[in-house]
N, C-alpha and C positions, 0 to 999 in steps of 0.2 A: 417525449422519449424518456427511457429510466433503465433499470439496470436491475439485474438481480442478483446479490450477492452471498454463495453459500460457504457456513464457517463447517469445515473438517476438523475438529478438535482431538486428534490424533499425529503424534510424532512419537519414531524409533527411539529418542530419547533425548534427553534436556538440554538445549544450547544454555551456555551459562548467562546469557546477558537478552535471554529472553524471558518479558514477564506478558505474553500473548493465554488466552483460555485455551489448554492444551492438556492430553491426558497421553502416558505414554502404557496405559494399558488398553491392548488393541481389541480387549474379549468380545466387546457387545456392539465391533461396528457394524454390523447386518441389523443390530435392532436401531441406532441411532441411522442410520443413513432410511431407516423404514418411516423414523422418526421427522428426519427430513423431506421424504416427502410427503405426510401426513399434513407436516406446518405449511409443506407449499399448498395444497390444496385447502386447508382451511383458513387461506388469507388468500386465495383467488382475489377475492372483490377491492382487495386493496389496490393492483392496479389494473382492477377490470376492464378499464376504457384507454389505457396505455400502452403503445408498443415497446416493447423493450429491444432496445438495441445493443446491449453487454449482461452477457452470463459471467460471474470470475469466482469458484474455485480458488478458496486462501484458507488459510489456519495458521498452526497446524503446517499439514502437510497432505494434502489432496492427494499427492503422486501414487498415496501407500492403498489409496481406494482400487478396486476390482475392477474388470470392464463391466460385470454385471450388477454392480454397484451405482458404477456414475453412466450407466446407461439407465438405470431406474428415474435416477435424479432427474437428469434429460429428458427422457420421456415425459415426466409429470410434469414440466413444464412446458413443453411442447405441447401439449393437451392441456392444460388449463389456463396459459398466457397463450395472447398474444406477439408475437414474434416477428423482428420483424427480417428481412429477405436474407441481408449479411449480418448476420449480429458478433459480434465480438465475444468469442470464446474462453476464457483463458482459464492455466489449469497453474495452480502453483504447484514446482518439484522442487526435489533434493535430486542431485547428480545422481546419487547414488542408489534410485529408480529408476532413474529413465536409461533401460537399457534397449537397446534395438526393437525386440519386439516389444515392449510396453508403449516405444514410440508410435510404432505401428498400431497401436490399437487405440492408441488417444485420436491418432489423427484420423483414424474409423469411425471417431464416434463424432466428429464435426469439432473437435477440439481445434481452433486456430491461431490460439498464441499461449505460448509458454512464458512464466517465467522461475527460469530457476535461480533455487538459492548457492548461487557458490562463493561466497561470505573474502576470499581470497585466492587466489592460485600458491600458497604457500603453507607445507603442512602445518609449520609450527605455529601459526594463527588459527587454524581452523583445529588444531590440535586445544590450544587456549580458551577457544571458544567452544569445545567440547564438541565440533559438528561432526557428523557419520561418514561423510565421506572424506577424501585427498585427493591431493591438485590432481591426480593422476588422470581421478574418476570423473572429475570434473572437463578436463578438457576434451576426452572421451566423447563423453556423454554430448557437450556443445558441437562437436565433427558430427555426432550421428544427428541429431536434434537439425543440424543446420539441411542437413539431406532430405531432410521430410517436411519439415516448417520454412515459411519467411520471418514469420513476427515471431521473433526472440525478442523474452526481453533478461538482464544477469540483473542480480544483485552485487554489491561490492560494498564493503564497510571498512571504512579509515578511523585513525585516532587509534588504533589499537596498542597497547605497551608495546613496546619494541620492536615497533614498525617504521623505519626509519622513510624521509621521501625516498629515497632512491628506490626500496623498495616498494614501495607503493607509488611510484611510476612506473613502475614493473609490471605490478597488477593492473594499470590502467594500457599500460601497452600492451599485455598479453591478451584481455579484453576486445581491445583493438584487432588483434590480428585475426581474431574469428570472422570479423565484418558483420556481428549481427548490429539489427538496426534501433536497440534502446535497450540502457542501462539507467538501474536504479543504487544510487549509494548514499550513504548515512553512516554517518558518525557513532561511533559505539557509544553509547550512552550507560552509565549506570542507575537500573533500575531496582527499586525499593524491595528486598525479599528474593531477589535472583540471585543464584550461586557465586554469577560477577561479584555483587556487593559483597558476598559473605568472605569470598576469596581478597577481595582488596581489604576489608575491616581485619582478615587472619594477618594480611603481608605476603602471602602465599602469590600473589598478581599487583604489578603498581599501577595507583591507576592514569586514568587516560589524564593526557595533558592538551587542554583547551586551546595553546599556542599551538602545540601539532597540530591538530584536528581543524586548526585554523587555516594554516598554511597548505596543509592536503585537500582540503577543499578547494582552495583557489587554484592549485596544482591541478586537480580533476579537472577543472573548468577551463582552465586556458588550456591543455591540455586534448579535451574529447572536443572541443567547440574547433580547436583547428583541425578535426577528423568528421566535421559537417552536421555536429549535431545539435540540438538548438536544443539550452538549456528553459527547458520551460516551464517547471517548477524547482521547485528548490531540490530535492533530491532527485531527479528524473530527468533526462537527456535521453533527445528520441530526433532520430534521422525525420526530415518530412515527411509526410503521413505514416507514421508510427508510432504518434503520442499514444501511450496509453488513453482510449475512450473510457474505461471504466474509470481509471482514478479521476480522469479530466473530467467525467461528471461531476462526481464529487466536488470539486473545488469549483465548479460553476453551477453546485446550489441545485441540482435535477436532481427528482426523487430517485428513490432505489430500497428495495425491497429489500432484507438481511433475513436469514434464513439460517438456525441453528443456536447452538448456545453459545452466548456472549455478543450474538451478532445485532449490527444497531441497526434499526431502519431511520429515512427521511421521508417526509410526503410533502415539505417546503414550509409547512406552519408546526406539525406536532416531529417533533423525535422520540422512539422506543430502541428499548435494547433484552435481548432475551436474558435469564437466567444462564450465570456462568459455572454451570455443574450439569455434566453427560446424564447421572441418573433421574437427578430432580427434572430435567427439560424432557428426558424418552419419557418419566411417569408421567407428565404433564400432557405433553401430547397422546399418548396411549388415551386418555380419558378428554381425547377433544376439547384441552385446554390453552390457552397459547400463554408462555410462564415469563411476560414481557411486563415492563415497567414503562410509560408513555409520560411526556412532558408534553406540553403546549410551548411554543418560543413564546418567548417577547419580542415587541419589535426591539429592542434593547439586545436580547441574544441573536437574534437575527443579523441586528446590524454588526456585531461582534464578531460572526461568523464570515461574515462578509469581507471585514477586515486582514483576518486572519488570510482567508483562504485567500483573498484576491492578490496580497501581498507575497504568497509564496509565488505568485504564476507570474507570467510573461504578460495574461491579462490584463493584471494590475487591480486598482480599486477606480470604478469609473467614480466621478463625484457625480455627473448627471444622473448616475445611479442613486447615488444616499438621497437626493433630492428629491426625486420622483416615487420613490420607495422608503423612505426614510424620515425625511423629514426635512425643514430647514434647523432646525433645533441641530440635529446631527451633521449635517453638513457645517454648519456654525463652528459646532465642536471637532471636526473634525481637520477645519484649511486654521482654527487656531495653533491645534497641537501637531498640524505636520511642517509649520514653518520652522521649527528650529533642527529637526533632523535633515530639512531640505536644506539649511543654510551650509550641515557639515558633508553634505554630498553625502548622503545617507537613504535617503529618495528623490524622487523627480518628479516633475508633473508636467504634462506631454499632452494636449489636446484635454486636459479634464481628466487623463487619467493618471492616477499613482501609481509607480512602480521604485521598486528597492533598485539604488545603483549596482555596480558591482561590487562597490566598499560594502554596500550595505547588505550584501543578500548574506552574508555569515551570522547576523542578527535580527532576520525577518521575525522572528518569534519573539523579539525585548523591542522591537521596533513597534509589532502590532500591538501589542498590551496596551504601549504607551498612549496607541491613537482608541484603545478602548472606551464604550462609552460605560464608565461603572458607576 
């Protein structure tokens, strides 16, 4: 099974604390989305002998595409993949698209899970963060969404300056009282070259504080997990059967197809990633070119990735795994350096397999490093 992932590199305009490939000039989406399906057809053979069971629609912002847009996209893949009976649809929105009938016309086109961005249910955050819609539109927009869809999934982002807990148990109760069945939330981060950074470097925005950001995590967590929903990777809480299939690919190492500019593929030994510029990837593809840059892993990054990923999930890292795939060299190095974060309840080891406590899930990323083989 695999997955096929298209990047929409269009938004109405700049979130400050986003550094995603993204253009907010809308002129030439009919020639890039022509563009998109030219790349899908001339990388058929990549998973010619694969059923794909997740199409996801990310950038950007998907939402702002036409129905005879991402009915094209759909078509060309329907016709030259493999498909397989229910496959996992998902469209990334902003509230502030999805009105009634736009819902209506996703759900026409076999579109079966959403998820939208609404970053807060309070303006003066989403105001901060420069986004286009307000709580207003946003809650809106989740009444009618829920009327037509099951699989919702929200975004939510904590840490944000002057977002106290109380208030961001707010946002996780008001969340709550939609009932949809999987949310995704993450810490504001400041990214190198995004407005965020230029705004905190001016004094104009202070920035985020690491202790917040600590504390609202675990808040999230005790929090949404007494409302049923099993935290199963590190930013991702999803009701039973409504983990996200696509990302859960991802972090269980299954190839997937990326389609457009900036977007990365897997096939389990090589990784490529397209060309992050709308003109340079439409001229390239025009002239039946694919404008990608391709690596070979090492068993060395392999096992790195393995790391990484398995430690964000509920998975974990199997060790019968590093051993059988890996190596004993690596398994060696790997029950050396997780003894002493096992000692501070920092991970666990459960039948062979490693997973982060819940002291430790706020440093899954300085935890994995650690057990990196460099």
């Amino acid at each position: 099974m695999a997955g096929i992932y298209i990047h929409i590199p269009f938004c109405k305009q700049a979130c400050h604390y986003c550094d995603f490939h993204f253009s907010t000039t809308l002129a030439n989406q009919d020639q890039l989305v022509d563009a998109l399906a030219q790349e899908l057809i001339l990388r058929k053979t990549d998973l010619s002998n694969t059923t794909i069971e997740t199409i996801y629609f990310g950038g950007g912002t998907p939402s702002l595409l036409t129905q005879k847009q991402l009915d094209k996209i759909l078509n060309v893949i329907y016709k030259h993949y493999k498909i397989s009976k229910s496959p996992e649809i998902t469209l990334e929105a902003n509230p502030d698209d999805l009105d009634f009938d736009k819902l209506k016309m996703l759900k026409s086109l076999s579109v079966n899970r959403l998820s939208i961005g609404v970053q807060s249910f309070f303006d003066e955050d989403l105001k901060l963060m420069n986004r286009a819609h307000q709580s207003l539109e946003a809650k809106l927009c989740l009444e009618h969404a829920k009327s037509l869809f099951n699989n919702i999934s929200i975004d939510l982002i904590y840490g944000i300056p002057g977002l106290s807990n109380d208030r961001w148990l707010q946002n996780i109760e008001t969340a709550l009282s939609f009932h949809i069945p999987h949310i995704s939330s993450y810490a504001l981060t400041v990214e190198h070259k995004t407005a965020l950074e230029y705004h905190i470097k001016s004094g104009k925005i202070q920035a985020p504080n690491d202790e917040q950001a600590n504390e609202q995590f675990y808040l999230l967590i005790d929090t949404i997990e007494k409302a049923g929903f099993v935290h199963y990777e590190l930013s991702n809480f999803g009701k039973p059967d409504y983990f996200s299939k696509n990302n859960s690919a991802y972090w269980q190492g299954k190839p997937y197809l990326g389609i457009g500019p900036s977007a990365h593929s897997y096939d389990g030994t090589k990784r490529s990633w397209n060309i992050s510029n709308n003109p340079k990837y439409i001229k390239a593809i025009q002239e039946n070119l694919l404008p990608s840059t391709a690596e070979t892993l090492t068993i060395r990054d392999r096992y790195n990735e393995y790391i990484m990923t398995g430690l964000r999930t509920i998975w974990g890292v199997s060790l019968t795994k590093i051993a059988n795939e890996f190596g004993a060299d690596f398994l060696l190095h790997l029950e050396k350096n997780m003894t002493k974060p096992i000692k501070n309840d920092l991970l666990i080891l459960n039948n062979q397999v490693l997973t982060t406590t819940k002291k430790g899930k706020f440093f899954t990323d300085g935890l994995a490093s650690a057990l990196f083989m460099v």
